[in-house]
C-alpha positions as CSV (number, residue, x, y, z in Angstrom):
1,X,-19.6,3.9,-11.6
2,X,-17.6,6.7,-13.0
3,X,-15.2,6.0,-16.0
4,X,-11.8,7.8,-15.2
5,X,-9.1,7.1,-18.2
6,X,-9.2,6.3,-21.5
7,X,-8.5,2.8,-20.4
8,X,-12.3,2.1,-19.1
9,X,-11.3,2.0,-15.6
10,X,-14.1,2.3,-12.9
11,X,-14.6,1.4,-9.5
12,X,-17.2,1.1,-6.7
13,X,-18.3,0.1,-3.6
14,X,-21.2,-0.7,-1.6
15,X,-22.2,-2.3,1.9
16,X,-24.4,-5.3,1.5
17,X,-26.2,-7.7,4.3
18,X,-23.9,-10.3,3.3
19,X,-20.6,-8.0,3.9
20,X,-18.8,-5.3,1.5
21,X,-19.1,-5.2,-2.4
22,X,-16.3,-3.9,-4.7
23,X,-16.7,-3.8,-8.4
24,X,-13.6,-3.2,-10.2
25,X,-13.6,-2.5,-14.4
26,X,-11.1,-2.1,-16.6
27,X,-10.8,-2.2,-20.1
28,X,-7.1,-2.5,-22.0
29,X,-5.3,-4.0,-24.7
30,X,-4.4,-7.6,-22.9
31,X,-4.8,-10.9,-24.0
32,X,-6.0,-12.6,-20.9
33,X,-8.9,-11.9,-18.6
34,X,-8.7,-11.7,-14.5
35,X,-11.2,-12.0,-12.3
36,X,-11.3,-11.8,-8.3
């Protein structure tokens, strides 16, 4: 993964056996946390 902003944003992707992988980071000033 490749950081992109001053945020700490990075994303990637890969093909696994059990279908496709995406990893999704990012890093701000907010008061909750999401995950998908």
């Amino acid at each position: 993964m490749t950081i992109r902003s001053m945020t700490g944003f990075a994303k990637s992707f890969a093909d696994t056996s059990y279908g496709k992988l995406t990893v999704e980071i990012q890093s701000v000033n907010k008061k909750y946390c999401e995950i998908q």
